[in-house]
C-alpha positions in Angstrom: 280.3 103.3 18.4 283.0 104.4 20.9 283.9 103.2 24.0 284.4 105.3 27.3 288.0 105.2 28.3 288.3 102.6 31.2 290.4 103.4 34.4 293.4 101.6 34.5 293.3 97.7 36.6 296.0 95.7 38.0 296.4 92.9 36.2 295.1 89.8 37.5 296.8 86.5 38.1 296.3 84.1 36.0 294.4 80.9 37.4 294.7 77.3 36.4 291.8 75.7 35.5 290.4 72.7 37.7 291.1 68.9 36.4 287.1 68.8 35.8 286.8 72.2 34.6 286.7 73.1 30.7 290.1 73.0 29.8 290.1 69.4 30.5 287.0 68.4 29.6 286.9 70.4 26.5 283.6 72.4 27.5 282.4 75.1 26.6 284.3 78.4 28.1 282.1 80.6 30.3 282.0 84.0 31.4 282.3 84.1 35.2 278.8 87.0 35.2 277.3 84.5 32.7 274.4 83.4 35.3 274.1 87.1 36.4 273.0 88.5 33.7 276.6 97.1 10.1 276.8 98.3 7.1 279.1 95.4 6.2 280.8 92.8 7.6 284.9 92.9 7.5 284.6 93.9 11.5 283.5 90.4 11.7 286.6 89.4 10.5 288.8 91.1 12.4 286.7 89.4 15.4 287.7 86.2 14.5 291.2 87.4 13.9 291.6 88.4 17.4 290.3 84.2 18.2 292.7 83.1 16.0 295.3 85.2 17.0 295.3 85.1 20.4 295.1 81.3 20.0 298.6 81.6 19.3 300.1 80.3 22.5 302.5 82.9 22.3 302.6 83.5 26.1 300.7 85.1 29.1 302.5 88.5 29.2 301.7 88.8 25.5 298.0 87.9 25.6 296.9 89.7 28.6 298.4 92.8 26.7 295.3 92.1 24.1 293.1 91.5 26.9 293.9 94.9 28.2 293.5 96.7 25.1 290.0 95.3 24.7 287.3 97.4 25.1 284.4 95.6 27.7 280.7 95.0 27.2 278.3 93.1 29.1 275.9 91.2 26.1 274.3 89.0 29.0 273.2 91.2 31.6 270.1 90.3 33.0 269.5 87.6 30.6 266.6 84.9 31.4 265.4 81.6 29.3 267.8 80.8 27.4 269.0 78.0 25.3 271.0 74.7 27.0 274.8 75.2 26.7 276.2 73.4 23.5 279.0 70.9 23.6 282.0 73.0 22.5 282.3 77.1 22.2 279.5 79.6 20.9 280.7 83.0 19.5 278.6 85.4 18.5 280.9 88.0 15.9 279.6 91.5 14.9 280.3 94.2 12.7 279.1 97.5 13.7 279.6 100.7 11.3 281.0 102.8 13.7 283.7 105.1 11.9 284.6 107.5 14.4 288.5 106.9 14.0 288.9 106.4 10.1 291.1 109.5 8.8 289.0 112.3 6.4 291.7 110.7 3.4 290.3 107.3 4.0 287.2 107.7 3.9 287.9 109.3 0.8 290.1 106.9 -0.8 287.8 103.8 0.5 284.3 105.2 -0.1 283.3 105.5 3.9 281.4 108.3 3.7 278.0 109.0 5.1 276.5 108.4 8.7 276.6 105.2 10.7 273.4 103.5 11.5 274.6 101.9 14.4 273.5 98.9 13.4 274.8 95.7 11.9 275.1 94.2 8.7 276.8 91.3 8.6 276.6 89.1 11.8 279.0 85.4 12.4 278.0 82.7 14.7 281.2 80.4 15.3 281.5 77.3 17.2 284.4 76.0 18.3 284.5 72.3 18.8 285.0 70.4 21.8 288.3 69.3 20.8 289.0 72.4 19.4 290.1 71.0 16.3 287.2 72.6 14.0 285.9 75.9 13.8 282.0 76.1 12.1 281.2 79.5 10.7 277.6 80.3 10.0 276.9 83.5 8.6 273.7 85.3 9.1 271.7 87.6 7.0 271.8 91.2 7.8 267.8 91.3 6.6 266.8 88.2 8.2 263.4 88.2 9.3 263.7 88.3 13.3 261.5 89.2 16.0 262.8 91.0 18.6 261.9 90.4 22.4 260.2 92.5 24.6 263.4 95.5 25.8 263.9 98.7 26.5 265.4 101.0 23.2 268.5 102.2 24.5 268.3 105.6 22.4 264.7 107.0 23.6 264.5 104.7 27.2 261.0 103.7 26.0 259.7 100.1 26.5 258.6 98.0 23.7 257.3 94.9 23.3 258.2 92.1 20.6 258.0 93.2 17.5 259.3 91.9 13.8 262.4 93.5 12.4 265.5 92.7 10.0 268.3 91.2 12.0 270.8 94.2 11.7 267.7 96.5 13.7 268.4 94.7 17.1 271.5 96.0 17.9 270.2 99.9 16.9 267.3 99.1 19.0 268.8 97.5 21.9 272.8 97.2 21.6 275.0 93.7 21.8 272.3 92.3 24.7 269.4 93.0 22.4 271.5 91.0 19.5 272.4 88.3 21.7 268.7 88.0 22.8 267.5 88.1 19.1 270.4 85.6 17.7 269.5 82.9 20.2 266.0 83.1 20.3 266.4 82.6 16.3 269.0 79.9 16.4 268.3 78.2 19.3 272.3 78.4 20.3 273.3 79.4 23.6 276.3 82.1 22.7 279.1 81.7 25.5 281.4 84.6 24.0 280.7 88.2 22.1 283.0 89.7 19.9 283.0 93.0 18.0 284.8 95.5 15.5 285.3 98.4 13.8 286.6 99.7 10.5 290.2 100.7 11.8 291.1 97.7 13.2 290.2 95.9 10.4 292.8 97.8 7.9 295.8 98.2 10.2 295.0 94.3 11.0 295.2 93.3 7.7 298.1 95.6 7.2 300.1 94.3 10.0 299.9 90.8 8.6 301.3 92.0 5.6 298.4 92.0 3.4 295.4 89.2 2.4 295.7 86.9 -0.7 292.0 86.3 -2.3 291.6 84.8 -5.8 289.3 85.3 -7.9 287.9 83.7 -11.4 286.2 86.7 -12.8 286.6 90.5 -12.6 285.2 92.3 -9.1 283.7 95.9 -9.7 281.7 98.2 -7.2 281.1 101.4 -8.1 279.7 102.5 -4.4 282.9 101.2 -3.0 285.3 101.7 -5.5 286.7 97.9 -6.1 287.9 97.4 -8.9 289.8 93.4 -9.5 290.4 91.7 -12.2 290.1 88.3 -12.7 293.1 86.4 -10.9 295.5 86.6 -7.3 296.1 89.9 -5.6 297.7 90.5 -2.8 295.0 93.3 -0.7 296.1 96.0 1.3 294.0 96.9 4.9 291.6 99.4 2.8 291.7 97.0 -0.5 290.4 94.6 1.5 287.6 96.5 3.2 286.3 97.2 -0.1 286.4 93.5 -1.0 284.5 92.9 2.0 282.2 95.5 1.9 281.1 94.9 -1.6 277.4 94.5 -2.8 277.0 95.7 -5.8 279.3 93.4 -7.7 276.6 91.3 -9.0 273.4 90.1 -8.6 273.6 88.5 -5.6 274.0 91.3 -3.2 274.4 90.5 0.2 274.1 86.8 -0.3 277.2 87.2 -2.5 278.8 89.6 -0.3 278.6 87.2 2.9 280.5 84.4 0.7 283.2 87.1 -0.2 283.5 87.9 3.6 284.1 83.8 4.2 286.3 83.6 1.9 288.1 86.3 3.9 288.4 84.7 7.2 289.6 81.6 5.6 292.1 83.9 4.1 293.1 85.3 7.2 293.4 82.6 9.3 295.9 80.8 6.1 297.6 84.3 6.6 298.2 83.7 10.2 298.7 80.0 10.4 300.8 79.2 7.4 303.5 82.5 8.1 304.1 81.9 11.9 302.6 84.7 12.8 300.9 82.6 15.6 304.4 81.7 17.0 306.2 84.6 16.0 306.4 86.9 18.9 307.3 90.7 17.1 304.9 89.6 14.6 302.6 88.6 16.7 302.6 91.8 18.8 302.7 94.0 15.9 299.1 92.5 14.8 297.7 92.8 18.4 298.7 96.7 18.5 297.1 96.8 14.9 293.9 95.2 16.9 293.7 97.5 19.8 291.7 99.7 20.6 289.1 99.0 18.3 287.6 95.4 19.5 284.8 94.8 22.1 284.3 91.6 24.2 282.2 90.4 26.9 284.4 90.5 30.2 284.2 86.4 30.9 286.7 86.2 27.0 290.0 86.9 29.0 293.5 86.2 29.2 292.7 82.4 30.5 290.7 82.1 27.8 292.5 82.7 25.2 295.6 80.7 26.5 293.3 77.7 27.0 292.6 77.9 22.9 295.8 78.9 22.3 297.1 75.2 23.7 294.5 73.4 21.5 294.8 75.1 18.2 298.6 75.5 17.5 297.4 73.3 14.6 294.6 74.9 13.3 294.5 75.5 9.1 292.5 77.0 7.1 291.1 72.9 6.4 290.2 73.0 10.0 287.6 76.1 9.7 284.0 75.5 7.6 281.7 77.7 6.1 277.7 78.0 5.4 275.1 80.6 5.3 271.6 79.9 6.9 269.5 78.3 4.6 267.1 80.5 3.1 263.4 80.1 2.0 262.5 83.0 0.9 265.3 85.8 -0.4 262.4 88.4 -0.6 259.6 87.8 2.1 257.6 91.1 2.1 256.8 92.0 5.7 254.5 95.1 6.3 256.8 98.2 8.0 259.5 96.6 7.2 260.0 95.9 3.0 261.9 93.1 1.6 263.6 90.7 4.4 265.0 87.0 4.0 263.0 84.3 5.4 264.5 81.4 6.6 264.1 77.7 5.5 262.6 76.9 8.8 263.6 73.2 8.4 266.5 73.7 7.4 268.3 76.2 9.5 267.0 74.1 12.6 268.8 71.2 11.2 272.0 73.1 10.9 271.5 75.0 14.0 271.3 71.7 15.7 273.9 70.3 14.3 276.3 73.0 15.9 274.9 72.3 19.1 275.6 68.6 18.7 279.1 69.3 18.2 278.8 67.9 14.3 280.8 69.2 11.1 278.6 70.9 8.7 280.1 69.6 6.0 280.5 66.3 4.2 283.5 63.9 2.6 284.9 65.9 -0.3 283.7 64.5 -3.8 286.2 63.0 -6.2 287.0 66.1 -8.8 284.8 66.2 -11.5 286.8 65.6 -14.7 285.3 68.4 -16.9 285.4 70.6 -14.2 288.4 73.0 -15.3 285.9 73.3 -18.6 282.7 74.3 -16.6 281.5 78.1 -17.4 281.3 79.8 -14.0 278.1 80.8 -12.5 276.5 82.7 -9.5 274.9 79.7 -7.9 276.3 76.5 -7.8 273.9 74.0 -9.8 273.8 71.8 -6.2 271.5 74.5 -4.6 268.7 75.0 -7.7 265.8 73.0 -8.0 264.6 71.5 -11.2 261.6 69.9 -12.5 261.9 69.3 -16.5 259.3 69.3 -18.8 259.0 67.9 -22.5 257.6 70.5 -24.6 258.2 68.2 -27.8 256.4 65.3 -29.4 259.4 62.9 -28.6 259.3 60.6 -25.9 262.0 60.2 -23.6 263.6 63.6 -24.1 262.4 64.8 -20.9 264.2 62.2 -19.3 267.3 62.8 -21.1 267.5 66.5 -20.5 266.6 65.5 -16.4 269.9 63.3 -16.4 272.1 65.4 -18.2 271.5 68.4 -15.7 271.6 65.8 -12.7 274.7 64.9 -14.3 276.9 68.5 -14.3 275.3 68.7 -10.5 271.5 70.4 -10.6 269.2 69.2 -8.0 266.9 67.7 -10.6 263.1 66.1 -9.2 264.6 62.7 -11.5 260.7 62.8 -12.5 260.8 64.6 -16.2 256.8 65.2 -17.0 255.3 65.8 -20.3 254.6 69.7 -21.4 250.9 70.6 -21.5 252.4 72.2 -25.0 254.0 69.4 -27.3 255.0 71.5 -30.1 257.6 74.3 -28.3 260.2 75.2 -30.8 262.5 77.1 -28.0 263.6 76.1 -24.6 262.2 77.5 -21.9 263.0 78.4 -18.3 260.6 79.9 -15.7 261.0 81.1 -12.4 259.9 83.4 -9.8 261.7 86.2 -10.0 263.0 86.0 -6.6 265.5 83.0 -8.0 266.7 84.9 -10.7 270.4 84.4 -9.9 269.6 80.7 -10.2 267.5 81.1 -13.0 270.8 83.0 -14.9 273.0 80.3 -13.8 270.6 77.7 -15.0 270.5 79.0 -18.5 274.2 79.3 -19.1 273.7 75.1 -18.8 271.0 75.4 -21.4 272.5 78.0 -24.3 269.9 79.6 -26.5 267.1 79.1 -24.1 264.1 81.5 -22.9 263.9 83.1 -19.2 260.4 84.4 -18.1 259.7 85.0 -15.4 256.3 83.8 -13.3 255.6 85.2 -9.8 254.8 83.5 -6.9 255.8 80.2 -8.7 258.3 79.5 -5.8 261.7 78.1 -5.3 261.9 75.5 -7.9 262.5 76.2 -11.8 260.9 74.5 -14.4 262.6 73.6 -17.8 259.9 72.6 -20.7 262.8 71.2 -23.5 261.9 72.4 -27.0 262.9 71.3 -30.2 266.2 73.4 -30.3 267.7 71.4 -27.3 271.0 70.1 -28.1 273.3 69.5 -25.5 273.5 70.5 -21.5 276.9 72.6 -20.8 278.9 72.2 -18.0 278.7 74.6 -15.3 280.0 75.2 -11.7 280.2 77.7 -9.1 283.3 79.6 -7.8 283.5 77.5 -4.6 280.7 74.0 -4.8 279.5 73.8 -1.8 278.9 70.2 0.3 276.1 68.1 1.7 273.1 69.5 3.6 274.0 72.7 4.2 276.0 73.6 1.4 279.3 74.7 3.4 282.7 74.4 2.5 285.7 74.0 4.2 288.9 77.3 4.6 291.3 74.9 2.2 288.8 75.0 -0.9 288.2 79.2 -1.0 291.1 80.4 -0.3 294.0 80.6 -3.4 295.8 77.3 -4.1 
C-alpha cells in the first residue's frame, strides 16, 4: 500500500522533556493526538529494526533524517474505550503485502508474485520496559480468531457492525485504526506506538547491514518460496532472507513455525546491529536508515524525541535483553462458519501473558541448568515442554505405567505424573493417540517412543495419550530447536540466534 507524497515541513525543534514527564519517569511515550483520536511477516522486522536503530543515540540531525523519511498514519483517530496505559512502551508492528516497488527480477528471483491482499499476516506486539532495559515480543497469529468492532470498510464506505474474522482481515477491512481497535480489544494492551513495512525495505535493510546470520539444525526447503538451506550457519542476503521469513511450507507447522523463524530473525537483527556498531557508527548507521526509507509507516506522536529518548536508554541493549513468545493457543484449528479454519486462543492463558506485559513483567523465567544428554537429543517440531501426556498401561505388568510417565517427565514432556491402567492389558505395540489437530506434537512425541503407533482420534483434544505395550523399551531423548521457558514458553534473543 503506497503512501501519497507529503509536502515538504520545516523541521521542528527539538523539545526537552519535563523533569516529571516520560523520559524521567520511564513512562510510557505518547503521541501528542493520542486523546484525539500480510502475506508474511519480515515487514515486521524491519519495524523493529527501525526501534532498534534509531535507538542508536547517534544524534538529532541523524534521526530526524529517519523521522522525515517516514511515511505518516493516524491508527488512533477517533478512538474511544480503550484499555489503561501500561507501565513501559506498547508497539503494535505490522506487515502489510504491499509490493508496489519490488523490481519485475525480484519478484522473479524471490517468488513475489501474485496480487496483494492488503491485509496482514504476521502481526508483533512489543513492549518496551519501563527501564528500557528489556524488550517483550509477542507474536500474533495471522488466523487468530477476532471479532472485529463496529467501523466503517474503508474500500466500499459501508458500515458494519461487529463481526468474527481472522486477525489479518482487520486491516483489509478497516486499515491500521481497524487493527489497532481489533488488537486491543483482543489483548487488552493499550498500544502507544504503530509501526509498519514493506517488502523493499526489508531487503535493502538487511543488505545494508551486511547481511543476517541464522543457524539452523536441519535442512529449510519451500518450494512456494524457493528456500532452499541446508542444515548449518549462512550468512542471508536482503531477498535470502525474505524467503526465510516468508516460509510456510517448510514443515508441518505452517505459520506457527513460520512466526518462530521470523523471532529468530529479529533477534538476529538486533545481534546484527548491536554487536557490529552499527548503532554508534554514523556512515553505517546512515546507510541502513536510507535502506529504511521510504518504505515504513508510523503514527505521527513516534518522532525525532522519541527515538532519542530510547536511544539514551538502550545503548546497551543485546540480543539477551529482547524475549520471545507466541500467544498461547487452544485450539490450532477452531472451525468458525464463513470463515474456515482459525486459531483459538487459550483464553486463560493469553490473559495471563497479556497481563503480564501490562505489569511490566519478563515473560520468561531463570534459564535451566543444560541438560547433560542434550547435544544427543533427536530434534523435533515441538519441544516436549508444550505436549500434554497422560500414559496408560496396556500390559499385564504393574508399575510400567509409572515408569514410562517418569521417563518422559524426565527428557521434559508435560506428563499428568498419574499413569492409569489400559482398559486393554494385553497391547503388544505402543500406541499414541491424538486429535489430529496436535499432530506435530503427536510426531514429536513418537520420535521419544521409537516403533510406536500413531492414530489418530478426533475431537479427543489437546492432550495425547500413550497406552505402553509390551514392545516398550526405552524413552529417547528429544528436544526442540530452541526449548522454550516457564508459562509462556518464550525465550530470550541470546538462545536463537547462532552461537
Amino acid at each position: 500500500m503506497t503512501t501519497p507524497p507529503r509536502s515538504p515541513r520545516p523541521p521542528r525543534p527539538r523539545r526537552v522533556p519535563p523533569r516529571h514527564g516520560p523520559a524521567r519517569t520511564g513512562g510510557p511515550l505518547r503521541s501528542r493526538r493520542q486523546d484525539e483520536r500480510p502475506r508474511w511477516g519480515m515487514r515486521v522486522a524491519t519495524g523493529l529494526s527501525v526501534l532498534v536503530l534509531g535507538a542508536g543515540g547517534i544524534g538529532h540531525a541523524v534521526v530526524t533524517q529517519l523521522e522525515s523519511g517516514i511515511g505518516r498514519v493516524d491508527p488512533f483517530r477517533d478512538m474511544k474505550n480503550r484499555p489503561s496505559g501500561s507501565r513501559g512502551m506498547n508497539l503494535l508492528l505490522v506487515g502489510t503485502d504491499g509490493r508496489d516497488s519490488i523490481t519485475a527480477d525480484q519478484k522473479k528471483k524471490f517468488r513475489l508474485g501474485g496480487a496483494p491482499c492488503h491485509c496482514t499476516d504476521t502481526l508483533m506486539l512489543v513492549h518496551l520496559s519501563r527501564d528500557r532495559r528489556r524488550a517483550s515480543v509477542v507474536s500474533l497469529p495471522r488466523d487468530s480468531y477476532a471479532v472485529v468492532p463496529a467501523h466503517t470498510d474503508r474500500t466500499t464506505g459501508k458500515g458494519h457492525a461487529a463481526h468474527p474474522v481472522k486477525l489479518n482481515a482487520a486491516y483489509a477491512e478497516g486499515g491500521p485504526t481497524l487493527t489497532v481497535r481489533t488488537v486491543e480489544q483482543l489483548t487488552g494492551v493499550k498500544i502507544d506506538h504503530y509501526l509498519e513495512a514493506d517488502f523493499t525495505s526489508f531487503m535493502k535493510t538487511v543488505d545494508a547491514l551486511g547481511g543476517v546470520e541464522i543457524c539452523t539444525v536441519r535442512p529449510l526447503k519451500d518450494t512456494y518460496t524457493g528456500l532452499n538451506l541446508p542444515a548449518g550457519t549462512h550468512a542471508l542476503s536482503g531477498g535470502e532472507a525474505l524467503q526465510y521469513v516468508r516460509s510456510r511450507h517448510v514443515d508441518g507447522a505452517a505459520d506457527l513455525g513460520r512466526m518462530q523463524r521470523q523471532q529468530k530473525f529479529v533477534a538476529a537483527v538486533i545481534e546484527r546491529a548491536t554487536s557490529k556498531g552499527v548503532l554508534l557508527n554514523p556512515v553505517k548507521f546512515q546507510q541502513v536508515v536510507s535502506a529504511m526509507l521510504g518504505s515504513v509507516r508510523a503514527d505521527e506522536g513516534f518522532g525525532t524525541e522519541q527515538m532519542l529518548e530510547l536511544g539514551s536508554a538502550m545503548r546497551g541493549f543485546t540480543a539477551a535483553s529482547s524475549e520471545f513468545a507466541s500467544v498461547p493457543v487452544g485450539d490450532p484449528s477452531f472451525p468458525v462458519k464463513g470463515i474456515g479454519s482459525t486459531v483459538k486462543w487459550d483464553t486463560a492463558r493469553a490473559a495471563a501473558l497479556f497481563r503480564t506485559l501490562r505489569e511490566d513483567k519478563p515473560l520468561t523465567s531463570a534459564k535451566p541448568a543444560a541438560a547433560p544428554a542434550a547435544s544427543k537429543a533427536r530434534v523435533v517440531d515441538v519441544a516436549p515442554q508444550q505436549i500434554r501426556v497422560q500414559v496408560y498401561n496396556g500390559t499385564p505388568h504393574a508399575g510400567l505405567g509409572k515408569k514410562v510417565d517418569g521417563a518422559l517427565r524426565a527428557t521434559g514432556f508435560n506428563t499428568t505424573e498419574a499413569p492409569l491402567d489400559g482398559t486393554v492389558r494385553t497391547l503388544a505395540r505402543t500406541l499414541i493417540t491424538y486429535d489430529p489437530r496436535w499432530d506435530r506434537s503427536a510426531k514429536s512425541l513418537a520420535t521419544a517412543l521409537p516403533g510406536s503407533e500413531l492414530r489418530a482420534v478426533a475431537g479427543q483434544g489437546a492432550t495425547l495419550r500413550v497406552t505402553v505395550g509390551a514392545d516398550w523399551t526405552t524413552v529417547v531423548p528429544v528436544r526442540a530447536e530452541t526449548v522454550p521457558r516457564g508459562t509462556f514458553h518464550a525465550v530470550t534473543g541470546d538462545e536463537v540466534v547462532c552461537p
